[in-house]
Each structure stands twice: as structure tokens, then as C-alpha cells.
C-alpha positions as CSV (number, residue, x, y, z in Angstrom):
1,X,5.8,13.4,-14.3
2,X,2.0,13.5,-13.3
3,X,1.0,11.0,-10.8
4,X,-2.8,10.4,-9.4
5,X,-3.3,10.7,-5.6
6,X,-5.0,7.6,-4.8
7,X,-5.5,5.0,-2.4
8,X,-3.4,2.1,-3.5
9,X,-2.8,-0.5,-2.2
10,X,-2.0,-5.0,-2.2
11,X,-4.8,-6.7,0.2
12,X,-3.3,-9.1,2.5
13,X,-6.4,-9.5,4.9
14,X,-6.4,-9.9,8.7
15,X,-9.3,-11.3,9.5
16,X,-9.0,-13.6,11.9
17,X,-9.4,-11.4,15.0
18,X,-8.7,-8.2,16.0
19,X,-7.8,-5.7,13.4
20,X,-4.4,-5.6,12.6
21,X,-2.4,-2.2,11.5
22,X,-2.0,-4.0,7.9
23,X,-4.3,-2.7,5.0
24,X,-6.5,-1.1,6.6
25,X,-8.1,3.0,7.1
26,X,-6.4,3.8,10.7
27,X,-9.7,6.4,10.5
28,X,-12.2,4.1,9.6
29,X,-13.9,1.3,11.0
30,X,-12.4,-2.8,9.5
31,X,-15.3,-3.9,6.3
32,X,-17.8,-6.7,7.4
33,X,-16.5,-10.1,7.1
34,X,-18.8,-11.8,5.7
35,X,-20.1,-15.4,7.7
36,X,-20.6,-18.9,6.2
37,X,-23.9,-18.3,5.6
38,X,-23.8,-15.4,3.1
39,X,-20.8,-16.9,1.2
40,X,-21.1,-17.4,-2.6
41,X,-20.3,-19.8,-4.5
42,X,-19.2,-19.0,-8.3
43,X,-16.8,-20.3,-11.3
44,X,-14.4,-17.5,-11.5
45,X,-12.9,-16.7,-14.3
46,X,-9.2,-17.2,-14.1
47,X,-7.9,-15.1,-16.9
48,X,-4.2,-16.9,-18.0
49,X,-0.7,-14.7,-17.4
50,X,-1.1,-13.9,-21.0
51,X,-4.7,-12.6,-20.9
52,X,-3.6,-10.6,-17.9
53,X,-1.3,-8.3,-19.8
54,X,-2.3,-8.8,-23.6
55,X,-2.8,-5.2,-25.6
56,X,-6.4,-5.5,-27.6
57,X,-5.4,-3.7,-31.3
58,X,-7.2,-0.6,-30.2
59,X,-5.6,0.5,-27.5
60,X,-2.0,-0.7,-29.9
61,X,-3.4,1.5,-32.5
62,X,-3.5,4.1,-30.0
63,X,0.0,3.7,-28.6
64,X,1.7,3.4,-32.0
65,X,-0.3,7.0,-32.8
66,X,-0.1,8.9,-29.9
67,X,3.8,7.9,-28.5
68,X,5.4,5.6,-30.7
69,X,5.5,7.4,-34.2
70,X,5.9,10.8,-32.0
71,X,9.3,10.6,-31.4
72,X,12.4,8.5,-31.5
73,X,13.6,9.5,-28.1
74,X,13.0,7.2,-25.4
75,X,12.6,10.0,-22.8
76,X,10.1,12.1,-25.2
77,X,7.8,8.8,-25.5
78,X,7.8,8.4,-22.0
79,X,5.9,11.9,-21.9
80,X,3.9,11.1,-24.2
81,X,2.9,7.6,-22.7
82,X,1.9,9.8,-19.6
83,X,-0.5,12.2,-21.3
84,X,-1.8,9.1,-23.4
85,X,-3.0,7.1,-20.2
86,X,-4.2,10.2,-18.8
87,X,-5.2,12.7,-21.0
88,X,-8.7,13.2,-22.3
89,X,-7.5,12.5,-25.6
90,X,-5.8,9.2,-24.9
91,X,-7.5,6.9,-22.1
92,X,-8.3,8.9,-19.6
93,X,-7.6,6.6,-16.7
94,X,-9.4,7.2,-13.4
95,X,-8.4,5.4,-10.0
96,X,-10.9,2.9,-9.0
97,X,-9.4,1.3,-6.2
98,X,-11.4,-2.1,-6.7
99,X,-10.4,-2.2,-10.3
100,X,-7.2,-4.8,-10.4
101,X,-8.0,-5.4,-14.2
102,X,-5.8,-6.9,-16.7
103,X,-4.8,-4.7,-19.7
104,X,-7.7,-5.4,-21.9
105,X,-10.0,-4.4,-18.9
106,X,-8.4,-1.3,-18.6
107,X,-9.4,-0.2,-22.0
108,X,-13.0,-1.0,-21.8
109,X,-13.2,0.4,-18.6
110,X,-10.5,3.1,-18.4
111,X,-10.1,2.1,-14.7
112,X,-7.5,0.8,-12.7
113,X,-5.9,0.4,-9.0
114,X,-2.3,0.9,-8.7
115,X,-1.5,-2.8,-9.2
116,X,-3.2,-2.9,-12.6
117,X,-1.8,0.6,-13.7
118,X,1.6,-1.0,-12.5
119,X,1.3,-4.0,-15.3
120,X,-0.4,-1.3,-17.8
121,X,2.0,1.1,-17.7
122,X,4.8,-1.6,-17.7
123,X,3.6,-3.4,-20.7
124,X,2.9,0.0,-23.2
125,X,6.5,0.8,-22.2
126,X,7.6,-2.3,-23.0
127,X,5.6,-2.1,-26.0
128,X,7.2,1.5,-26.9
129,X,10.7,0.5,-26.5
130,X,11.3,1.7,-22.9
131,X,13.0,0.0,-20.4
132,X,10.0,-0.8,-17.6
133,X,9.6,-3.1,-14.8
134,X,7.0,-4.0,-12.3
135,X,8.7,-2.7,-8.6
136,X,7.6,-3.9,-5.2
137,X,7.4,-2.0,-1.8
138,X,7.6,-4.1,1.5
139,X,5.2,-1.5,3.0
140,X,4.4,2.1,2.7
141,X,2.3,5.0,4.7
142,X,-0.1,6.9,2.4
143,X,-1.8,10.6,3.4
144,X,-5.2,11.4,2.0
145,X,-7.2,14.3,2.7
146,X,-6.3,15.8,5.8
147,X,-3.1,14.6,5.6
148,X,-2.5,14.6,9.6
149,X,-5.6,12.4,9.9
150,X,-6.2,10.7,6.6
151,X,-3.6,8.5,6.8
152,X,-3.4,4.3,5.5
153,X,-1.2,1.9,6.8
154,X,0.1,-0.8,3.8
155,X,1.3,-4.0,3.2
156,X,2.3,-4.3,-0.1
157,X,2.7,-1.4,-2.7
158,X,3.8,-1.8,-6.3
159,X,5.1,0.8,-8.7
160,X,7.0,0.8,-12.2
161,X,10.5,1.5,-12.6
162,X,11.9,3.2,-15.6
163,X,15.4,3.6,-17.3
164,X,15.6,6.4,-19.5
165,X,19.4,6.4,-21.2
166,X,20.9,5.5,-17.8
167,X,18.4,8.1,-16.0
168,X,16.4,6.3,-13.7
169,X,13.1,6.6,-12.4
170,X,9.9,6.0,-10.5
171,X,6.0,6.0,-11.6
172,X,3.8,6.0,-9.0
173,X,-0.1,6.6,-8.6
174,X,0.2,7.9,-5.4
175,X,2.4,11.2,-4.8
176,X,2.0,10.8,-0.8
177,X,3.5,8.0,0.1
178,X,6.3,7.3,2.4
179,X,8.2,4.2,1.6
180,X,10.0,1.8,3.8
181,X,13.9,2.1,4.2
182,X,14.3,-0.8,1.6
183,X,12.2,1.5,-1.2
184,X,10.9,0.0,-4.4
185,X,13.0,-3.3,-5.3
186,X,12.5,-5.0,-9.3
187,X,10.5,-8.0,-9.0
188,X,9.7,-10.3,-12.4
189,X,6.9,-11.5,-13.7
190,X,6.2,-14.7,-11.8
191,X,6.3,-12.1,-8.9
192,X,4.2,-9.5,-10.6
193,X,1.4,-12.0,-11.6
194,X,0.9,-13.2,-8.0
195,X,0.5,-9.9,-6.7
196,X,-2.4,-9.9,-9.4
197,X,-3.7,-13.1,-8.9
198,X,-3.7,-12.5,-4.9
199,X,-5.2,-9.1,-5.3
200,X,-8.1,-10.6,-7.6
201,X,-8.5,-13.7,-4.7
202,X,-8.7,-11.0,-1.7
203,X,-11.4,-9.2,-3.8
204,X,-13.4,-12.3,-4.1
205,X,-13.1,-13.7,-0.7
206,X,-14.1,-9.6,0.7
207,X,-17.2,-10.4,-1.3
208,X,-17.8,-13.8,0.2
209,X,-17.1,-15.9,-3.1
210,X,-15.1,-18.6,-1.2
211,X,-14.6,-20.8,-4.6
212,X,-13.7,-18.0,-6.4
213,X,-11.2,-16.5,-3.7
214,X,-9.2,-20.2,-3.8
215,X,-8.9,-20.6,-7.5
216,X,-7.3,-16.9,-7.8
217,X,-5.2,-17.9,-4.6
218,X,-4.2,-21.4,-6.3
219,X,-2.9,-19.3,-9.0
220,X,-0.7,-16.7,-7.5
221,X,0.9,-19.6,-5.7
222,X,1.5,-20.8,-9.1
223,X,3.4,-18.4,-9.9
224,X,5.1,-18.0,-6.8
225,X,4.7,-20.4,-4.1
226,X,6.8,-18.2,-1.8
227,X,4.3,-15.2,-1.7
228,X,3.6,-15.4,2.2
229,X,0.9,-12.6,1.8
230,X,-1.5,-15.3,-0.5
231,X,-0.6,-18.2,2.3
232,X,-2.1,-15.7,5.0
233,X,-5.2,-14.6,2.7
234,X,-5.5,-18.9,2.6
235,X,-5.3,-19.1,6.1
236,X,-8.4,-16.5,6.4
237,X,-9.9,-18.1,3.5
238,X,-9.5,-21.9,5.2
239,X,-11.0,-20.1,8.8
240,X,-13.9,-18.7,7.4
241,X,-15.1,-22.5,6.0
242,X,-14.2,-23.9,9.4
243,X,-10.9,-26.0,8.2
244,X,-8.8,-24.8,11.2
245,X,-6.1,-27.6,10.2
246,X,-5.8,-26.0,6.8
247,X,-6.1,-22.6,8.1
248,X,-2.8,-23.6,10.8
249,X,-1.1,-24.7,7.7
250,X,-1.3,-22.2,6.0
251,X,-0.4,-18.9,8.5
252,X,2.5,-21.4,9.6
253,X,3.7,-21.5,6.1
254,X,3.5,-17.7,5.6
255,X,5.2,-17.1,8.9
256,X,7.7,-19.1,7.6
257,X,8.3,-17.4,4.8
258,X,8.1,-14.0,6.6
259,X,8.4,-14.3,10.1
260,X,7.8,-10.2,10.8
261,X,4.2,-10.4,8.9
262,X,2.0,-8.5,11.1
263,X,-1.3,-10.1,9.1
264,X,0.2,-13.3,9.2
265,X,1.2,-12.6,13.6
266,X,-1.7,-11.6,14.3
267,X,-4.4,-14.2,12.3
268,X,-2.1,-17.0,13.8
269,X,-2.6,-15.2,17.3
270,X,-6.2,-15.4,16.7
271,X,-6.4,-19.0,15.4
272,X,-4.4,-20.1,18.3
273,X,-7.1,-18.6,20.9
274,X,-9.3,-19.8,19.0
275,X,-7.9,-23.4,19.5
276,X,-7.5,-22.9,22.7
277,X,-3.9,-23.2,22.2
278,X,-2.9,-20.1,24.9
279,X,0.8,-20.2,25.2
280,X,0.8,-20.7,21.4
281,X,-1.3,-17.2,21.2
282,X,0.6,-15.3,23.3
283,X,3.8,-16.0,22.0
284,X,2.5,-15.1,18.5
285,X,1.2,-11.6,19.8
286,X,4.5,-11.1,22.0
287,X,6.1,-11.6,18.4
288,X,3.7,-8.5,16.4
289,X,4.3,-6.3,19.6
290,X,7.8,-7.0,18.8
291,X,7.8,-6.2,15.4
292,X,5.7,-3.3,15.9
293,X,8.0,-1.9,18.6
294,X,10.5,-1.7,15.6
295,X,8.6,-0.8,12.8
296,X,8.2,3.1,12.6
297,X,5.1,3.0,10.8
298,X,3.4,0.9,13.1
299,X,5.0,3.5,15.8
300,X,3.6,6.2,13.7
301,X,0.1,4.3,13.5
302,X,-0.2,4.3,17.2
303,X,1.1,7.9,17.7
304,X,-1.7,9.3,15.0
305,X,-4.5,7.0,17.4
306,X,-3.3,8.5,20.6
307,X,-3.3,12.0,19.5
308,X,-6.7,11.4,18.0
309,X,-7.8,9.9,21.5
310,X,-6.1,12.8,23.3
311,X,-3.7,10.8,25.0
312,X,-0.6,13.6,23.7
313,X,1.7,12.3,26.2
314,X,1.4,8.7,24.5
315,X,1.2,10.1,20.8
316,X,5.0,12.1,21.8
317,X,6.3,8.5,22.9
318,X,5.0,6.7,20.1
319,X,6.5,9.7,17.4
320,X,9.6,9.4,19.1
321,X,9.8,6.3,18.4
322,X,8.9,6.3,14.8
323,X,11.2,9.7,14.5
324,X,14.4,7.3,16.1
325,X,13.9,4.6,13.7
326,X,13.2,6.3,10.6
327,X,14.9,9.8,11.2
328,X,14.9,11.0,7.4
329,X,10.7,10.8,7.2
330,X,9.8,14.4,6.7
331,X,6.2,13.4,8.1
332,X,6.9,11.8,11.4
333,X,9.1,15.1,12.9
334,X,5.8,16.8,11.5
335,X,3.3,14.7,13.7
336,X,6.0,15.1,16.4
337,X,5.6,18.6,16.3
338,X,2.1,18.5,16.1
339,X,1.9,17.2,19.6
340,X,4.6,19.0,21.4
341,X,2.6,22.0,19.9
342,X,-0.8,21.4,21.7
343,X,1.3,20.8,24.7
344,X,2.8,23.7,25.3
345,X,6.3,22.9,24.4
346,X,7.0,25.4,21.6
347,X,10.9,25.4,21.5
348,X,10.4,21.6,21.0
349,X,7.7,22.0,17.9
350,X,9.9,24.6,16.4
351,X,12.4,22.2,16.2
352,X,10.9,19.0,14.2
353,X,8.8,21.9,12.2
354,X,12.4,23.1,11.0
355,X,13.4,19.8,10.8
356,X,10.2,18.5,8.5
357,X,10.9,21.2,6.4
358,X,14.2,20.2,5.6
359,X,13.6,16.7,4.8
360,X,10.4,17.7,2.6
361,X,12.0,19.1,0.2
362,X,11.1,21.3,-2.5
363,X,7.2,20.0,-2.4
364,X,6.8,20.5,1.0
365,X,8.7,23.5,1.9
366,X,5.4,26.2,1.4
367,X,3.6,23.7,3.2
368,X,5.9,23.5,6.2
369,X,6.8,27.3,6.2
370,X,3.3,28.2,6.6
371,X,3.2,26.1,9.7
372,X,6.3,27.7,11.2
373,X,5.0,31.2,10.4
374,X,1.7,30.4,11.8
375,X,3.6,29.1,14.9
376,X,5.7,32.5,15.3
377,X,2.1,34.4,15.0
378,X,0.8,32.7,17.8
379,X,4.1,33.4,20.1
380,X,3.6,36.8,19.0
381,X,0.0,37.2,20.5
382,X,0.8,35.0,23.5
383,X,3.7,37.4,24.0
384,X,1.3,40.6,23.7
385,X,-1.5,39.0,26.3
């Protein structure tokens, strides 16, 4: 099933201080934040649930053409649902990682993020007579580029799920990520929408449109009042227009909802300094180094910034950490090796090499045998000098 490489990602800002390792280029600087005085002040546009994921008759036209009077099979219109989306002949989709448009959008764009492909591709299915829902991933690591460098560190990730005559499967923009331990999980459509509705707000409050930011955030809420990332986006939303009581409310509420948010830690860490409320602050950052310590992509964060710094030693402690708690992840044995490699320790960066190479499976098995045979050419020529 073809799948897009592309950034993709759920914004849940942390803005309040320091950078934290949540949505956000480990290889790139933070965005501006933009101040009070360059905020805007607009009437967004709120489209309803129903707007969100109505099909305009063109783009029904198209599906009942192209995948619905194709076949009777289930499995054969899920092909053909593929190559409509992104074929040259059908929509021809292209990633646009600023593009969380509703389904109408999409067509008069032919754009989309992963979030709005998500509710696209959910609703055509739907639409065709396939079983499709809207999945959500606690957090994920993405590879881009350079995949030992290019690397994004995300919370949030949503996918569709598909049943197929009891087969079951995954559709997913982007074919490098790792998920967490927990995988994708169904969410509904209360769920789906504020994931929307949140992404939309975090747009608007990244461009400095404050009004606009709340009413999006007011409506994810609506839908689900228990989404702790929209209560942290509040809480950055609330800082930047100098309502620290509102701002406290809120990161307490999304802590409270999800105790282990790093955004949530570590803009409540900020907000507390910038009280002046100390103990408060370093109890909160004494909780994200805690939660960090556990978290292997956190782990695997800090191991990728060492070995960019140099500092091998501290990138092997960090990997080793990241390997210990998530053993099965194919690409932490391969940063792992990466390290014990430019320090000499070649027995040691055979091993997680074999070991990556294993776990990749069939898609990564030229990959990682290329390293390993490079690696036995270099023992070779050390061996003849």
C-alpha cells in the first residue's frame, strides 16, 4: 500500500520556556513566538463537525467512478481508493504539512497533513463501504532525510485503521515512523474532531491570531473536554496575553488529565519560575526528567544530541537507555552501533548492527547489510595496515 514520507505530525506547543523534546525538529532551531505586540486579531472561521468531513459532489462523482463502480470487493476498492487519492488521474494529493483542511479543502487544494488525510481517507472509505476509523498514537519518532540525523520527536500522531474481511490494517503517510509500545488505538469522532479543531487553534496561535487560536481551542474542548494537549495549547495561549491565573488553570487541568505530558511539565515548570513560585518549578522539572528517564524516545532524543555534540560516551548511555526500554526498535540498536563504531569498539557495533537488522525486517535488511559489509571492509584494511 503506497504511503507518502512526510513530516506529520499533532501540535501541542511548548512555549512557555525552554524548548521541550515535544513537536519539535531535534535538528533545527524552536519557530519565533510571536509577542503581544505582533498578535492578530481575526474572526476565524469555525467550520461545523459536519463541514469538516462533508464530500462536495465532485470529488463523490469521482469516488463512485474511480473505486466504487470498479469492483464489488472490499479489498480491490481499497486499491483503488489508494491510486484515486494519489494518482495523477484521481487527486493527486501532496503533503503540505500546514494544510489541516477539512474534506472539501482537500479537493480544491489537493493538499493535506496527516491529520486531514486521516479524516479524508476515513470518510471515502466510509463512503465506499469499507470499514475505516480515525487511529491515535500517544507519540511516535519520525526519520527524514538523513535518517541518523533528520530525526522528529512527536506528540500526537494519527493514522486510519482498516478492516478488510477480518484482515486488518494500517494507512499511514509516513513510512518511517516508530510508534510507541501502545501503537495506533481507535479513537471516535468526538476524539477525531478535537485533534482537528486543536491542530487548526495551534496553527492560528503560531501565527499570532490569539482570537482565532481560542475559538478553534473552545471547540476541540467541545468535543472533548478531556483532550489535555488543547488545555496545554490554552495555557500557552492564556501566557502569551499575560492571564497567568488562566494560564495556571489550564496546564493544571492538562496535567491532570495526563500527568506524564512533557509540554504540559515543562510549560508549568516555566510558569512557575515565572511566578516566582521556585519549589513549585522544580518539582515540575524533577517530574519531566522523570518521565524522560523512562521514555526511550526522549532517551533516544538526547543520545542523537550527544553524538551530534561529540560527547559519544553520553550518546552510548543515553542509547542504552532507550535500547533497555524499548528493545524491539530496529533504529535505536542502529544509533547504538553508530557510536560504539566511532569509538573503537567494533565487536560491540557488530552486534546491535546484527541486531537492527533483525528487527528491520524485510525493508530494512539491504539497508543494514550494507552497513555490516562496509563494517567488515574497514576491519579488513585495518587488519592489512
Amino acid at each position: 500500500m503506497r504511503r507518502l514520507a512526510a513530516r506529520c505530525f499533532l501540535l501541542s506547543l511548548a512555549a512557555l520556556g525552554a524548548p521541550a523534546l515535544s513537536a519539535q525538529d531535534a535538528a533545527a532551531p524552536a519557530p519565533a513566538i510571536p509577542t503581544i505586540s505582533t498578535v492578530k486579531v481575526t474572526a476565524a472561521s469555525v467550520p461545523t463537525p459536519e463541514q469538516v468531513f462533508a464530500i462536495p459532489p465532485a470529488m463523490r462523482e469521482m469516488l463512485q467512478k474511480q473505486v466504487i463502480s470498479r469492483s464489488y470487493s472490499r479489498d480491490q476498492r481499497l486499491q483503488a481508493l489508494v491510486e484515486m487519492i494519489f494518482s495523477q488521474h484521481g487527486l493527486d494529493l501532496q503533503y503540505d504539512a500546514d494544510a489541516t483542511y477539512t474534506v472539501s479543502e482537500i479537493w480544491q487544494h489537493q493538499r493535506a497533513n496527516c491529520l486531514a488525510f486521516t479524516l479524508l481517507f476515513v470518510t471515502l472509505a466510509r463512503e465506499a463501504g469499507i470499514q475505516a476509523r480515525v487511529q491515535e498514537v500517544g507519540q511516535v519518532v519520525s526519520w527524514y532525510q538523513d535518517q541518523d540525523q533528520g530525526v522528529v520527536y512527536n506528540v500526537g500522531h494519527v493514522n486510519a485503521g482498516v478492516d478488510v474481511g477480518g484482515r486488518y490494517g494500517t494507512v499511514d503517510l509516513d513510512r518511517n515512523v516508530l510508534y510507541d509500545r501502545h501503537g495506533p488505538q481507535p479513537i471516535g469522532r468526538e476524539r477525531a474532531l478535537a485533534h482537528y479543531y486543536n491542530n487548526r487553534g495551534a496553527e492560528h496561535l503560531a501565527d499570532g491570531d490569539l482570537s482565532g487560536a481560542r475559538a478553534f481551542f473552545d471547540a476541540a474542548l467541545a468535543q472533548d473536554p478531556s483532550f489535555a494537549s488543547t488545555w496545554n495549547n490554552i495555557g500557552v495561549l492564556d501566557n502569551r496575553l499575560g492571564d497567568d491565573q488562566g494560564a495556571r488553570t489550564a496546564l493544571d487541568t492538562a496535567l491532570r488529565l495526563d500527568g506524564r505530558q512533557s509540554a504540559a511539565l515543562n510549560n508549568a515548570s516555566a510558569l512557575y519560575r515565572k511566578l516566582g513560585m521556585t519549589a513549585q518549578a522544580q518539582s515540575m522539572q524533577k517530574k519531566l526528567q522523570s518521565v524522560q528517564r523512562e521514555d526511550p524516545f526522549a532517551q533516544y532524543m538526547q543520545g542523537a544530541q550527544a553524538e551530534r555534540a561529540g560527547d559519544l560516551d553520553k550518546a552510548i548511555t543515553y542509547y542504552r537507555r532507550a535500547v533497555r526500554l524499548y528493545d524491539t526498535a530496529h533504529q535505536f540498536h542502529f544509533g547504538l552501533a553508530r557510536v560504539y563504531f566511532l569509538t573503537g569498539r567494533l565487536q560491540r557495533a557488530d552486534r546491535e548492527l546484527l541486531r537492527a537488522q533483525e528487527l528491520g525486517g524485510s525493508t530494512q535488511q539491504a539497508r543494514y547489510q550494507a552497513k555490516l559489509d562496509s563494517l567488515a571492509r574497514w576491519r579488513a584494511q585495518q587488519a592489512k595496515r
